[in-house]
C-alpha positions as CSV (number, residue, x, y, z in Angstrom):
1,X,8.8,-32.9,8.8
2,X,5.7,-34.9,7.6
3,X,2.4,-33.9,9.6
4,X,0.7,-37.0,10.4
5,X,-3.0,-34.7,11.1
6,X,-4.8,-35.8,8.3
7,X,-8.7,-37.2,8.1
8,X,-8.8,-41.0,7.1
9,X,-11.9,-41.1,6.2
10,X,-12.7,-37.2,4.4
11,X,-16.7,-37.7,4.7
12,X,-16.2,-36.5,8.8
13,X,-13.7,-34.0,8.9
14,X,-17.2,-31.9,9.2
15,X,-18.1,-33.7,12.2
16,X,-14.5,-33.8,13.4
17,X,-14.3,-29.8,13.2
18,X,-17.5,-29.4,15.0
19,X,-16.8,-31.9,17.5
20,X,-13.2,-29.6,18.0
21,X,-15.1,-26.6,18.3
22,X,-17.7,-27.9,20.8
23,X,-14.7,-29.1,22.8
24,X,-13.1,-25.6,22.8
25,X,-16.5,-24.3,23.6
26,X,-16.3,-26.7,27.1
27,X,-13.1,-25.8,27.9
28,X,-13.5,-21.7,27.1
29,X,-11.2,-21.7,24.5
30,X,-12.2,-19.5,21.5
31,X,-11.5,-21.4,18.9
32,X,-11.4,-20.0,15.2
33,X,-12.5,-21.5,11.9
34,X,-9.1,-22.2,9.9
35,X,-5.3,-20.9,11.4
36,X,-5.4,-21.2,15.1
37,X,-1.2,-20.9,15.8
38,X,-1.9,-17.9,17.9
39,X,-2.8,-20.6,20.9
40,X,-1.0,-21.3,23.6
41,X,0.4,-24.9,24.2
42,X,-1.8,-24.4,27.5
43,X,-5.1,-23.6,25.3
44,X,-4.4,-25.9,22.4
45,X,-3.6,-29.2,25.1
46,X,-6.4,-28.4,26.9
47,X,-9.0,-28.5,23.7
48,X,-7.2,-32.0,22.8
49,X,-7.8,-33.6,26.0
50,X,-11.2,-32.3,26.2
51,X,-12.1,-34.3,23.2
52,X,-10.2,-37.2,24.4
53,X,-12.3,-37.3,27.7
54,X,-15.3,-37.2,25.7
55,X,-14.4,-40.0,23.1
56,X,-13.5,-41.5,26.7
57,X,-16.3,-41.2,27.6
58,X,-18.4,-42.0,24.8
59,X,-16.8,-45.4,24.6
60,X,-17.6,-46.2,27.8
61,X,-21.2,-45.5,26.8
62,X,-21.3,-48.2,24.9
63,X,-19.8,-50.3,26.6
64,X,-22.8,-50.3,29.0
């Protein structure tokens, strides 16, 4: 199965990381740098639609 997770621009997978991490932070998920497959589905869907609510939000932002 090809993963489709990959960085299209490389320059801000350092911002992407810390912007993942932050999330966890938010949601009290302790996040590791590197392997995290020891999450649950539970923890792992709740860091992903932490950072979706923010990039929600940030558009929104703009919009204004």
């Amino acid at each position: 199965m090809k993963s489709n997770n990959r960085i299209n621009v490389p320059e801000a997978k350092q911002g992407m990381d810390q912007f993942k991490m932050q999330a966890a932070s938010e949601v009290g998920v302790n996040l590791k740098n590197g392997y995290n497959g020891d999450l649950t589905s539970r923890e792992a869907g709740s860091v992903g639609g932490q950072m979706v609510k923010k990039m929600i939000e940030s558009y929104e932002q703009g919009l204004k």
